[in-house]
DOKOLKOL-521512 format. One line per field, with one value per residue (C-alpha): residue in one letter; x negated, y, z; residue number from 1. Coordinates in Angstrom, 1 decimal. Layout:
<nodes>
type: (a|...);
c1: (X|...);
c2: (Y|...);
c3: (Z|...);
seq: (NUM|...);
</nodes>
This chain:
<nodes>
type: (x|x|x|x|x|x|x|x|x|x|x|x|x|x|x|x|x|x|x|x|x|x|x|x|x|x|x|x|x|x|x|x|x|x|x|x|x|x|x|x|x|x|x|x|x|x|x|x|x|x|x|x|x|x|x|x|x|x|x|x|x|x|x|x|x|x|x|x|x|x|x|x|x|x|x|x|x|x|x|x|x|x|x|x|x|x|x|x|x|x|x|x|x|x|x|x|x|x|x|x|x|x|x|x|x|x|x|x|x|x|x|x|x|x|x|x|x|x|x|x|x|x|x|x|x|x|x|x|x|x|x|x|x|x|x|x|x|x|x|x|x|x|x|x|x|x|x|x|x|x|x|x|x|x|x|x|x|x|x|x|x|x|x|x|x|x|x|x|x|x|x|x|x|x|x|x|x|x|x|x|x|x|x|x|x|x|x|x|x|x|x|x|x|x|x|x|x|x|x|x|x|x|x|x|x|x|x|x|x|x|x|x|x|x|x|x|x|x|x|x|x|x|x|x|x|x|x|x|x|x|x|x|x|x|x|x|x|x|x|x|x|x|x|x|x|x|x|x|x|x|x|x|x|x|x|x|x|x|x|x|x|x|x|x|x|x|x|x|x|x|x|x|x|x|x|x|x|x|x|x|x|x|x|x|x|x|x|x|x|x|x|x|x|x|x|x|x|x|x|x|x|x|x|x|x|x|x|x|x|x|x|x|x|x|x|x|x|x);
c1: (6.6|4.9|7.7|7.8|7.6|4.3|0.7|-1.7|-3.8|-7.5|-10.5|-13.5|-15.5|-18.6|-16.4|-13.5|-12.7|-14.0|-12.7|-13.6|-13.5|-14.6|-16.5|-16.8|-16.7|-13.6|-13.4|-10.3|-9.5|-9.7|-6.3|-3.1|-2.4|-2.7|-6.4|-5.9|-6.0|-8.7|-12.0|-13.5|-13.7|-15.3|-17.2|-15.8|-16.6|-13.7|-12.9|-9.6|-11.1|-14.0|-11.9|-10.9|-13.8|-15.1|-11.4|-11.7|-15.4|-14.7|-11.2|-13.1|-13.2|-16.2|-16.1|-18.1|-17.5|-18.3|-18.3|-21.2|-22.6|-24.5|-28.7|-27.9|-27.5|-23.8|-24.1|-27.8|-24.8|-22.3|-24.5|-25.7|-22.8|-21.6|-24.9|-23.6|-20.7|-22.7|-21.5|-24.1|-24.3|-25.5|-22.9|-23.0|-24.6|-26.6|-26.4|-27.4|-23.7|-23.1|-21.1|-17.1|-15.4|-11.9|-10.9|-7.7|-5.8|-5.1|-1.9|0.9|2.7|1.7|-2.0|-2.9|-5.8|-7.8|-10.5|-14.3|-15.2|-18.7|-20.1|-17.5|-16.4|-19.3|-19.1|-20.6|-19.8|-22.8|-23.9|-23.8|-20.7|-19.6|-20.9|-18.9|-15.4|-16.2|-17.5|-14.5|-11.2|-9.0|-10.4|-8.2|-8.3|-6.3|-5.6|-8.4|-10.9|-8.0|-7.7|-10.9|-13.3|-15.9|-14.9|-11.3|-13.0|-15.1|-11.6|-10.2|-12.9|-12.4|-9.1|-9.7|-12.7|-10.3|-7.5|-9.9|-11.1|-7.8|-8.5|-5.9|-5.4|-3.7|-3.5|-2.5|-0.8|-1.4|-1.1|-1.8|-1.3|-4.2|-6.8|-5.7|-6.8|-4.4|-2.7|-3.1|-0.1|-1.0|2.5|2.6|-1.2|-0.2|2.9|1.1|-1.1|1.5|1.6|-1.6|-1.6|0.1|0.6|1.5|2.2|2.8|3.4|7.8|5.4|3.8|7.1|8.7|5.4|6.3|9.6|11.3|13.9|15.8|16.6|13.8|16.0|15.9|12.4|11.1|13.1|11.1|7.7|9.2|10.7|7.3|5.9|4.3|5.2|5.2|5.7|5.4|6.6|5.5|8.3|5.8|7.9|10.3|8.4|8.5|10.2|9.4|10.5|9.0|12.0|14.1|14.3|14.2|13.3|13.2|10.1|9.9|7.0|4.9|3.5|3.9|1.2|0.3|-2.7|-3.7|-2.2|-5.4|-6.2|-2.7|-2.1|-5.4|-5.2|-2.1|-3.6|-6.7|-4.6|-2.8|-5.9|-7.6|-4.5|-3.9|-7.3|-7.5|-4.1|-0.7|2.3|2.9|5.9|2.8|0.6|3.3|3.5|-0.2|-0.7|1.4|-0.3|-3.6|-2.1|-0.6|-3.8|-5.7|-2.8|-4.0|-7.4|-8.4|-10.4|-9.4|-11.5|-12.4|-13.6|-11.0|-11.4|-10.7|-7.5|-6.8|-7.3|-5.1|-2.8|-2.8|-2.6|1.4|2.3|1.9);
c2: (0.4|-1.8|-4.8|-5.8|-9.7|-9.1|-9.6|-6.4|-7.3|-5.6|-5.3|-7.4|-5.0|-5.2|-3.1|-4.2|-0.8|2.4|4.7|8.2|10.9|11.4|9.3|10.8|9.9|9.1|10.3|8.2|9.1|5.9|6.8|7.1|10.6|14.1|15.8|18.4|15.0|13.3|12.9|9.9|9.2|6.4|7.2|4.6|4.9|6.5|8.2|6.6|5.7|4.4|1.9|0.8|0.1|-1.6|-3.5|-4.5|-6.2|-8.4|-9.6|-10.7|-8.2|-5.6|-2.1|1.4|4.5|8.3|10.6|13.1|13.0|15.5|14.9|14.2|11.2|10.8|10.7|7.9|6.2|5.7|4.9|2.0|0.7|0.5|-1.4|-3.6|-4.0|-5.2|-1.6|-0.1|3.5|4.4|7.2|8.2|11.2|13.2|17.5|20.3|20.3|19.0|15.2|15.8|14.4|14.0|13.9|11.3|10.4|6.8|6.1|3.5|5.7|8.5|9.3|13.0|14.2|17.4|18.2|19.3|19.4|20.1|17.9|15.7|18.6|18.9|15.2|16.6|14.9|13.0|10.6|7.7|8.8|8.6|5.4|4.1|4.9|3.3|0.3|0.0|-1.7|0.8|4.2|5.5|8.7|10.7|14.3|15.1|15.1|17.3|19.8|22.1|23.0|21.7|18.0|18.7|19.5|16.1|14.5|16.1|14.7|11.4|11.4|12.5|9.7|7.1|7.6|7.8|4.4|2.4|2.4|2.1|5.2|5.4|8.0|8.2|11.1|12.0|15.6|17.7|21.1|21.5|20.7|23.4|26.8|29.0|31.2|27.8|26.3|22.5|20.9|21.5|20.9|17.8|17.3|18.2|15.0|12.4|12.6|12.0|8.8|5.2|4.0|6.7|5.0|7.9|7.1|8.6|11.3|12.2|12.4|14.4|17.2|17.5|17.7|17.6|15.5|13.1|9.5|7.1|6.5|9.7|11.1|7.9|9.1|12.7|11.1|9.4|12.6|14.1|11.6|8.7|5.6|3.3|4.3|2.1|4.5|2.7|3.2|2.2|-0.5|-0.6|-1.8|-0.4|0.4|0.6|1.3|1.5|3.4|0.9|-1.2|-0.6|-3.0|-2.7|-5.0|-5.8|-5.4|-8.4|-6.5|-8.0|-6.9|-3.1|-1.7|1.0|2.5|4.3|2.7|0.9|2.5|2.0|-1.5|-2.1|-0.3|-2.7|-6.0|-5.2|-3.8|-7.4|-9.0|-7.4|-7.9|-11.6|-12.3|-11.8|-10.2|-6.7|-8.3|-10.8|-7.9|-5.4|-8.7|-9.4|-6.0|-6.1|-8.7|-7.0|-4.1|-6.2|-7.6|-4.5|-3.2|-5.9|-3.1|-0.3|1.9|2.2|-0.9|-4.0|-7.5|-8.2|-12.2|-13.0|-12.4|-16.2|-16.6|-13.6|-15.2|-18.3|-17.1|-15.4|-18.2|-16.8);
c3: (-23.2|-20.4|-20.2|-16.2|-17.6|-19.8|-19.2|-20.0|-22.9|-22.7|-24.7|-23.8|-22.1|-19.5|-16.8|-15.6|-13.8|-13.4|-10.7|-11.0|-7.6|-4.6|-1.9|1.2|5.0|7.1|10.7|12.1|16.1|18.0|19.7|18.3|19.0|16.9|16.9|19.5|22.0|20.7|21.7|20.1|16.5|14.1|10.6|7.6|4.2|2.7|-0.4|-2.3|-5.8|-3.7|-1.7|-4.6|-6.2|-3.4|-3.2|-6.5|-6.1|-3.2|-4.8|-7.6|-10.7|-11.3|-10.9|-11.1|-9.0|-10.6|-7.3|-6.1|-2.6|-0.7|-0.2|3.3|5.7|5.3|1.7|2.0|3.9|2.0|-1.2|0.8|1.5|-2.4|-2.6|0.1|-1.8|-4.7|-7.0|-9.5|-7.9|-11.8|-11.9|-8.4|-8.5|-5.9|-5.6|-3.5|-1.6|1.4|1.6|1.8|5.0|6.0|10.0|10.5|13.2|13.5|13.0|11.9|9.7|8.2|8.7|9.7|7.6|7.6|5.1|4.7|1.0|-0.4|-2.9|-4.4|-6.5|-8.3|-10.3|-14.0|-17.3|-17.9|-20.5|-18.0|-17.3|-20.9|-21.6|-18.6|-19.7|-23.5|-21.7|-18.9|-19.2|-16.7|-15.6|-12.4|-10.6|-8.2|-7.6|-5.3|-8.4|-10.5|-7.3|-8.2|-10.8|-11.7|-11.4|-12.6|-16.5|-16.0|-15.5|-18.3|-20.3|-18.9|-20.1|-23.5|-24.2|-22.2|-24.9|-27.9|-27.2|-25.4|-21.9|-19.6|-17.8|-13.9|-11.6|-8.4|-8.0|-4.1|-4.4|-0.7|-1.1|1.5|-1.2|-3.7|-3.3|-2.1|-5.3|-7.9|-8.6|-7.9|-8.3|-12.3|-13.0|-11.5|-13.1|-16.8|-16.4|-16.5|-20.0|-20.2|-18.5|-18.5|-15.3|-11.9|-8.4|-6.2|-2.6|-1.0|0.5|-2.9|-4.6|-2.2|-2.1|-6.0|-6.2|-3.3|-1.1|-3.6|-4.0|-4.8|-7.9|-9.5|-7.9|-10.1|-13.4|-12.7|-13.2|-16.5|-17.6|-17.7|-19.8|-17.3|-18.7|-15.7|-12.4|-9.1|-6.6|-2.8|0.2|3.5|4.7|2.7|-0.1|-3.7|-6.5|-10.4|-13.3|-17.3|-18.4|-18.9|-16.0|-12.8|-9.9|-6.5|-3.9|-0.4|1.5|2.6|5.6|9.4|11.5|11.1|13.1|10.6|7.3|6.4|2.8|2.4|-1.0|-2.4|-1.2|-3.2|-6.5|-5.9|-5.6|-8.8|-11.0|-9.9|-10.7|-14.3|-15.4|-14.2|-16.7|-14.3|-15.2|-14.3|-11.9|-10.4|-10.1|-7.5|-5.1|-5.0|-4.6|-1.8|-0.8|-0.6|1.1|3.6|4.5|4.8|7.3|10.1|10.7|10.9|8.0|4.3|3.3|5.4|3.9|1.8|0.3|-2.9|-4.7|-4.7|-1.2|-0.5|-2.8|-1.2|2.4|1.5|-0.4|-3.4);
seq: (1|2|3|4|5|6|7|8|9|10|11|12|13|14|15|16|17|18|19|20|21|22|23|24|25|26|27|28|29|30|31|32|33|34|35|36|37|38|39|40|41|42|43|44|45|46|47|48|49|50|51|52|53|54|55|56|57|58|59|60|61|62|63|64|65|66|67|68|69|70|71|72|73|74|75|76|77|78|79|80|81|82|83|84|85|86|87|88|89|90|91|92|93|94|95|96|97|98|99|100|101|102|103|104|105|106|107|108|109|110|111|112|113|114|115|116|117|118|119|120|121|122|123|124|125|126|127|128|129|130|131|132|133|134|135|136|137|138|139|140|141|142|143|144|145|146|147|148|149|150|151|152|153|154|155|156|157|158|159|160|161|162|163|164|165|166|167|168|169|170|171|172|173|174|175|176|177|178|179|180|181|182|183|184|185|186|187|188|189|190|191|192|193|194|195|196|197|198|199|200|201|202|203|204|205|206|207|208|209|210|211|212|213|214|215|216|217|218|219|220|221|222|223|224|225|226|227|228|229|230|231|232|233|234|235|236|237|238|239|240|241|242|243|244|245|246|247|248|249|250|251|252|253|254|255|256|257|258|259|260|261|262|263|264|265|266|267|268|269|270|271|272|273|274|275|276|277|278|279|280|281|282|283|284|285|286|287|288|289|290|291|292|293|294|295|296|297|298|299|300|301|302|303|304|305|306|307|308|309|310|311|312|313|314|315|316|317|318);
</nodes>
C-alpha cells in the first residue's frame, strides 16, 4: 500500500521516466468557440505521454518517449522539437503511416477534440525499447496506445517487463470512446488494466465515460475495486481527490489565471513524477503537481517552458 505520508523508494537507474504512446500534432482554434466557427488554428506539439516527457525534462528529471511518427514534415517536426527539449528520440520510431493529429477547440473547460490517427499505432516492441523499461524508474502510458492493435500488444509487453524488473507502473486512464473502433468494448479492456498497474489518475470526465454519473467518493473506490492501488482522481477546479485504500484525502486547486486547459492533466502527472523521483512525499507530490498544472493553465498548448520544479515550487509558496 502506497502510504499518502511516504516517500517512493526507486532503484538507481539511468532513466528517471519513460513515457510510452503517441506524439502527434495539436491543432487548437485560436477562438473560443466549437469547430463549425473556426477558421484559424495553431500547430503545438502535442501527444499526452509526450508532454510529459518534455514536462518532466525542463522541471528537472530525465526522460525517454516510445511513440512512432509518420516520414513526413509533421512528424521531422515534432522530432525536432524533443531534440529541443534535450530528449534522446532513440525509441521514437519512424514508419510508412502518416503522423496522427488531433483538432481542439480552445477552451477553459473541457477541450473539444477530434481525431486523425496514422502512425502512432504502429509503436513495435523493439530491443531499444526493451532496454528502456529495465533501465527506467517509472514507465506511464494512457489509453490512446491501449485503443488499437498493434501498439496495444507493445504495451502489454511493457507492462509485463515493467513488473518483472520493479518499475513503477501509472496509467492514465483517459478513455474516449472516439478512439476505439466501433464493435470493441473499450470500457473493460480498460478497466482489466488497473490491476496491472500501481498508480491511476483519471480525470471527473474519465470516471464518468467508465462508469457513469456517481460521487467522486465512490467512482474513486471503483478504480480500487478493480485492482489499482492508488488513485488520484483530478476535479478541474475543484482540485483532487485520492485515495490508496485506506485513506482518502481531498486537494484544492492552486490554479488562478486560466487561459487554456489543453495539457492541464499531463501537467499535473509531470509535477508529481519530478517530484517523487527528486524524494517528496506522495502528499508533497499532488500539491506540486498542482503546482505545475497551475502554471501551465496561464497559456495556451499542452506544454510551454515550464522552469524548474524548485522555482515552480517557490513561486506558490511552496
Amino acid at each position: 500500500m502506497y502510504k499518502l505520508d511516504d516517500k517512493i523508494n526507486f532503484q538507481n537507474k539511468r532513466n528517471d521516466i519513460l513515457t510510452v504512446g503517441e506524439i502527434l500534432i495539436d491543432m487548437i482554434s485560436t477562438d473560443y468557440d466549437d469547430h463549425s466557427k473556426c477558421n484559424t488554428y495553431q500547430k503545438f506539439f502535442g501527444g499526452s505521454p509526450s508532454n510529459i516527457a518534455v514536462n518532466v525534462s525542463r522541471l528537472g528529471i530525465h526522460s525517454l518517449v516510445a511513440s512512432a511518427l509518420g516520414k513526413d514534415g509533421m512528424g521531422v517536426f515534432l522530432t525536432n522539437q524533443l531534440q529541443l527539449a534535450g530528449i534522446d528520440t532513440k525509441c521514437v520510431q519512424k514508419v510508412d503511416y502518416s503522423t496522427s493529429m488531433v483538432v481542439v477547440s480552445k477552451s477553459k473547460s473541457t477541450p473539444t477534440p477530434i481525431f486523425y490517427r496514422g502512425a502512432d499505432y504502429y509503436l513495435a516492441y523493439t530491443p531499444e525499447l526493451e532496454e528502456a523499461v529495465d533501465n527506467s524508474k517509472i514507465v506511464h502510458f494512457s489509453c490512446w496506445p491501449i485503443s488499437m492493435k498493434p501498439v496495444r500488444h507493445t504495451i502489454e509487453k511493457v507492462i509485463e517487463r515493467a513488473r518483472e524488473n520493479n518499475v513503477l507502473v501509472c496509467f492514465d486512464p483517459n478513455y474516449h470512446p472516439k478512439i476505439w473502433h466501433k464493435g470493441e468494448d473499450g470500457v473493460e479492456y480498460v478497466k482489466s488494466m488497473f490491476k496491472k498497474v500501481d498508480i491511476v489518475k483519471p480525470s471527473e470526465d474519465d470516471a464518468e465515460r467508465l462508469f457513469g454519473k456517481d460521487t467522486h467518493e465512490n467512482q474513486v473506490e471503483k478504480f480500487l475495486k478493480f485492482g489499482a492501488k492508488l488513485v488520484i482522481m483530478t476535479l478541474g477546479k475543484d482540485g483532487a481527490i485520492v485515495s490508496n485504500g485506506k485513506e482518502i484525502i481531498k486537494l484544492n486547486t492552486l490554479a488562478t489565471d486560466v487561459i487554456d486547459t489543453t495539457g492541464a492533466g499531463d501537467a499535473f502527472w509531470s509535477g508529481f513524477y519530478a517530484a517523487v523521483v527528486k524524494g517528496y512525499t506522495l502528499r508533497e507530490a499532488f500539491t506540486l503537481g498542482f503546482a505545475v498544472s497551475a502554471y501551465k493553465l496561464k497559456y495556451t498548448g499542452a506544454i510551454v517552458a515550464l522552469p524548474k520544479l524548485e522555482v515552480i515550487k517557490n513561486m506558490y509558496g511552496l
